[in-house]
N, C-alpha and C positions, 0 to 999 in steps of 0.2 A: 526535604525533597519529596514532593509526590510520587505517586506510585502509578499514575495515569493521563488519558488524555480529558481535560476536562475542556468543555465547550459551553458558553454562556451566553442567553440573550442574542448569539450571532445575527446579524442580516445584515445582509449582500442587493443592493440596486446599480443600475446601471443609467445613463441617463441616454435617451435616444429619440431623438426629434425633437428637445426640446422638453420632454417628459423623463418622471421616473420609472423604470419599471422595475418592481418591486421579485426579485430573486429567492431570497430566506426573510425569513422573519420571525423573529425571535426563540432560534434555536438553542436546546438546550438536552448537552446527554454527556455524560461522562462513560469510558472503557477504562477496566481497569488493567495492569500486565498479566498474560496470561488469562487473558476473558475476550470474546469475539461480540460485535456489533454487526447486525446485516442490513441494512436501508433498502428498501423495495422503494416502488412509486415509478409511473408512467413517466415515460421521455419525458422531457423538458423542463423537468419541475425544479431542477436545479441539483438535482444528487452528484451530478460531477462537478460544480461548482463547489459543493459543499467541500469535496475530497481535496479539491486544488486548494481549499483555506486551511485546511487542516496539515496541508503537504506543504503550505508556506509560499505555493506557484500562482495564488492571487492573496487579495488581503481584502478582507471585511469594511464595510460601511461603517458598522457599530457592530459592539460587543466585542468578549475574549475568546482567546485561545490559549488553553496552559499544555503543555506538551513535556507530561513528568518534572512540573516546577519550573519550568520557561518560559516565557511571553515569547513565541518568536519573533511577535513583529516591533521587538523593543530594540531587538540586536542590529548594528550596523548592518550593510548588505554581504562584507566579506565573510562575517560573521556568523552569518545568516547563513550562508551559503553554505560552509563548514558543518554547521549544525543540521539542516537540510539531509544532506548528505552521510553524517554520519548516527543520526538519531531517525530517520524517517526511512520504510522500502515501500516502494512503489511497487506494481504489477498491475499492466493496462490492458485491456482487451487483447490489442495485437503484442505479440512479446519483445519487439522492438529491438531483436537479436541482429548485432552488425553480422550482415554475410559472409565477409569476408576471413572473420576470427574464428576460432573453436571454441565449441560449449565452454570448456574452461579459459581461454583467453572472455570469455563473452561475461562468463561469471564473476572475472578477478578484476573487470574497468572500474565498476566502483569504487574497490579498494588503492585504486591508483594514485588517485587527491583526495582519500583520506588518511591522517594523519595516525601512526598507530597504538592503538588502546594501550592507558600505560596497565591496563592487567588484563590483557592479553593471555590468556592461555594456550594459543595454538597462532601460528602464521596465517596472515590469508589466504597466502599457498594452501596448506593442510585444512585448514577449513572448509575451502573451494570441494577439495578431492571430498574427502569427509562431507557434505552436504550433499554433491552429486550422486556418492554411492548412494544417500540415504532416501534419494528421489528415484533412485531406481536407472539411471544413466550414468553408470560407469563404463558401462562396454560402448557407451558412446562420447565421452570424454572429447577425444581429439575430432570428433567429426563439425563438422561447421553444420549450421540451419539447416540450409538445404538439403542436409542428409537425412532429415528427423522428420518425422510428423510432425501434425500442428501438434499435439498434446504434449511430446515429448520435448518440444520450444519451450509452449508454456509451462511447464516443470522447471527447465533451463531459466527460466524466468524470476522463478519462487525464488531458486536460489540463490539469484543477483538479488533481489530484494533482500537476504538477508545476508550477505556475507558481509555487510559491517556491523555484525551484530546490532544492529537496529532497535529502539525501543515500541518504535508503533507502525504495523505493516499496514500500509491504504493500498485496497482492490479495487478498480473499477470493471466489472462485469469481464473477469478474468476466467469465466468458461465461457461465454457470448459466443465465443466463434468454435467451439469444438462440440465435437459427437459428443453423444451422451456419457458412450464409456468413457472419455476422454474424461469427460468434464466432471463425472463423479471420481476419477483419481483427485484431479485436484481438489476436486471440495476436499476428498479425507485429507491431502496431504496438508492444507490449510489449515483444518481445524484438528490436526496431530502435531503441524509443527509447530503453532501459536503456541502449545501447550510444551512440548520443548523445549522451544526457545523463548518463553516467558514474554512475546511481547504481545500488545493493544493489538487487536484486528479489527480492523473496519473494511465492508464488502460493501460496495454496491452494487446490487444487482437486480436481474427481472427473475431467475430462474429461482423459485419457491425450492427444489430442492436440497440447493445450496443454501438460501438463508435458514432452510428447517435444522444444519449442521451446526451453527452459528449462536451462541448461548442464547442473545435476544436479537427480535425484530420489530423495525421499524419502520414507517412509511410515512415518506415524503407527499406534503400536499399543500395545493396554496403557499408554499415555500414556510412552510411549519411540518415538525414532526410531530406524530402521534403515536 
């Protein structure tokens, strides 16, 4: 079983009028558990493309993807789907928090259609609570979105990405919309809980601050990394 995410030779095209136009091209980086990846690189150049192959929400032209000893896109689609969900957390720009739930109904949807860990050390009840106090939103536990700041959503956020204990957490430019104060909690709580909860981090982002937290950086260009 690997111990990380490995990514090989990737590229991604798209075919439009008739032409190709050429997305990644022959990507190649491995993260190990408990080690952080940052990707910089101007709009367009395909860094959120990249995230959605890695997150299994589009599929590659050519080349692999191993996701701690997996091929995902070997697996049927239900299957797929399972593993998606309980091996991968997302956190997207906007924190995509239903309005109508509270922080912890928002945190525990995840855990709803995932199937539970047979070693399991804590419920995903207890987990939920336990992760919120640890972002610092306990005392807002039962409040819905609309009660929080943005900073204190996107915390709400961190800790839907991992309440199924997750092996590889993908960020796409998960401070972009917050203050600065805002946005350096998250850096720290990102590159504090990677290291607690032992998984792969991968950030894409524009803000230098955040990837300077981040063990290594990288920058997307020509749809190659450097």
């Amino acid at each position: 079983m690997s111990d990380r995410v490995s990514v090989t030779k990737l590229c991604k095209q798209y075919e439009a009028g008739g032409e190709a136009r050429r997305i990644l091209a022959d990507v190649s980086f491995d993260v190990a558990a408990g080690q952080s990846l940052a990707i910089m690189g101007p709009s367009g150049t395909g860094k959120s493309t990249l995230l959605n192959i890695i997150g299994t929400l589009d599929t590659p032209t050519s080349g692999t993807v191993d996701v701690f000893g997996v091929n995902p896109f070997s697996l049927p689609e239900k299957q797929l789907a399972s593993f998606r969900n309980g091996t991968i957390g997302f956190i997207f720009q906007a924190h995509h928090l239903l309005p109508q739930c509270s922080i912890l109904e928002n945190v525990l949807i995840p855990s709803l259609i995932a199937p539970p860990a047979p070693n399991a050390k804590e419920t995903p009840h207890a987990r939920a609570v336990r992760l919120i106090e640890r972002v610092g939103l306990t005392s807002r536990m039962n409040a819905r979105p609309g009660q929080l700041s943005g900073g204190e959503c996107q915390r709400a956020a961190v800790v839907r990405s991992l309440i199924n204990a997750p092996r590889v957490v993908l960020a796409d430019e998960p401070t972009g919309s917050l203050d600065r104060s805002s946005a350096e909690t998250i850096g720290t709580l990102l590159s504090d809980l990677r290291r607690e909860e032992n998984v792969a981090l991968i950030v894409v982002t524009h803000a230098e601050t955040l990837a300077a937290r981040m063990d290594r950086t990288m920058t997307l260009r020509d749809g190659a990394l450097v």
